[in-house]
N, C-alpha and C positions, 0 to 999 in steps of 0.2 A: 486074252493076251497072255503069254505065255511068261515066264517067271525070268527070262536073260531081257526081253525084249523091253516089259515093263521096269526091269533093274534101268537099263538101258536111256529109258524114255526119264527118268529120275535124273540120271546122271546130263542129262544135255540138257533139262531144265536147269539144274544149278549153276550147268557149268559153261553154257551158252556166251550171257554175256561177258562172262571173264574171260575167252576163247577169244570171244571177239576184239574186247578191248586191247586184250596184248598181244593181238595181230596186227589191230591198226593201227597201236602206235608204233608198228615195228617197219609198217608199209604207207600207212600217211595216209593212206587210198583206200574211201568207203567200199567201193566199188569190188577194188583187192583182195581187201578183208573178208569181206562178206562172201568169197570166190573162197579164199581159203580156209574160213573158219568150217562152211559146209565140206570142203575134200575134209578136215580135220577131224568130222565128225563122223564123216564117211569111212573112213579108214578105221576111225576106233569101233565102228559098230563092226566093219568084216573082220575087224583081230580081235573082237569079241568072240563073236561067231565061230571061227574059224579056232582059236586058241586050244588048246588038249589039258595045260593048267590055267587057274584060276589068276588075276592081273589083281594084285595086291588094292593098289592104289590105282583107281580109274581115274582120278583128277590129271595126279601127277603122269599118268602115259598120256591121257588125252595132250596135257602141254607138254610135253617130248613130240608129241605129232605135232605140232603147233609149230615147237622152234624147228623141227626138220624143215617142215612146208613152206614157213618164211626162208629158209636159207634155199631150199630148190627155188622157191620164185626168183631169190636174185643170181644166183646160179643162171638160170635160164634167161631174165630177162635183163640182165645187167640192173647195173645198180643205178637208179633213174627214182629220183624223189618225185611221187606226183601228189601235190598237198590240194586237198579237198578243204578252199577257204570255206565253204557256207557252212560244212558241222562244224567248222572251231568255234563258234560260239555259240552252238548251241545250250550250252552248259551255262549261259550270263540269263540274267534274272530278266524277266520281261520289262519290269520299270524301269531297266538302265538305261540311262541314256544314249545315245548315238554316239557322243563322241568316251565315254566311257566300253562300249562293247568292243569300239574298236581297241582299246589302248588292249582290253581283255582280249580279245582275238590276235595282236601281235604277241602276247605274252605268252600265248599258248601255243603259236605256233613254231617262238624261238623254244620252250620248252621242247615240243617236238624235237626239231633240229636238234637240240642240245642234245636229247636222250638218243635219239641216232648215232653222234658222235661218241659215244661210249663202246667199250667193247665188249661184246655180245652179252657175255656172261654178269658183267655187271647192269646192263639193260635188261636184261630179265629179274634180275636180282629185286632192281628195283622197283618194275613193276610189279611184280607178284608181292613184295612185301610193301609198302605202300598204297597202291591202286586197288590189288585182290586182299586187300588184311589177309596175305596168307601170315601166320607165325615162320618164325626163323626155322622151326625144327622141321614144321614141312617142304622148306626151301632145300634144306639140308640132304631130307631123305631123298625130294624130287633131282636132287644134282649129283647125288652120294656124295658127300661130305660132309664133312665133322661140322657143326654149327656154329662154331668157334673160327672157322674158316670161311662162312656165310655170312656172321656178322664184322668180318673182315673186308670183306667183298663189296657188303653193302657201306661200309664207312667209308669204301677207299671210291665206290660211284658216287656215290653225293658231293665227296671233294672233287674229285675229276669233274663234276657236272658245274660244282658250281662255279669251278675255273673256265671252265667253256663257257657258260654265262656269261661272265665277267669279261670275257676274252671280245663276247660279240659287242 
């Protein structure tokens, strides 16, 4: 295996499931997701490839493909929520009970909703620093901006969200 490809094969290990995660909470749809995350990965291996200089940061391009991909998907397909009840509770503990997964499964899916309703830039914000523990500074460099403008961003989504919550 050659030395870009095995870089390569590292990099989609790591960065698979956090590809995935902040696709589908951005499309709701297993199915979506799992459509996009491979074009996302697909494209970072040919602008791998293909490149003449070296790509600093391969996380932070890979999710620049990511948030492009989700915006062509509603681009193309308009904007049409399709929510995939049976994985939202995937995440609840086996011993829960029935009528506990449920109250867990409406919680997560008004979550969903809610972080839809944000706009874009703070819906990435949040997942990458929260869901991916990315740090602030790498949010920072993945957006170009000052960090002080990111932990801005992020104070002003979580109050926007949790008035959307509030609101439902």
């Amino acid at each position: 295996m050659d030395n870009l490809q095995e870089q390569f094969s590292n990099i989609y290990d790591e960065y698979i499931d956090k590809i995935y995660r902040f696709v589908y909470l951005k499309v709701n749809s297993q199915e979506i997701a799992e459509d996009i995350t491979s074009k996302v990965f697909t494209k970072g291996w040919e602008a791998l490839q293909g490149s003449q200089e070296d790509i600093k940061n391969l996380g932070a391009f890979l999710y620049q493909i990511a948030r492009n991909a989700v915006v062509d998907h509603y681009r193309s397909k308009g904007r049409t929520n399709v929510v995939s009840v049976e994985s939202s509770p995937e995440i609840a503990d086996p011993n829960t009970g029935i009528h506990e997964k449920a109250v867990l499964s409406a919680d997560i899916s008004n979550l969903k909703n809610a972080i839809q309703k944000l706009r874009q830039e703070y819906q990435d914000v949040i997942i990458w620093h929260y869901l991916d523990d990315m740090p602030i500074a790498s949010i920072a460099e993945l957006l170009g901006k000052p960090a002080g403008t990111v932990r801005v961003m992020l104070h002003r989504g979580i109050k926007d969200l949790k008035d959307i919550i509030q609101e439902s």
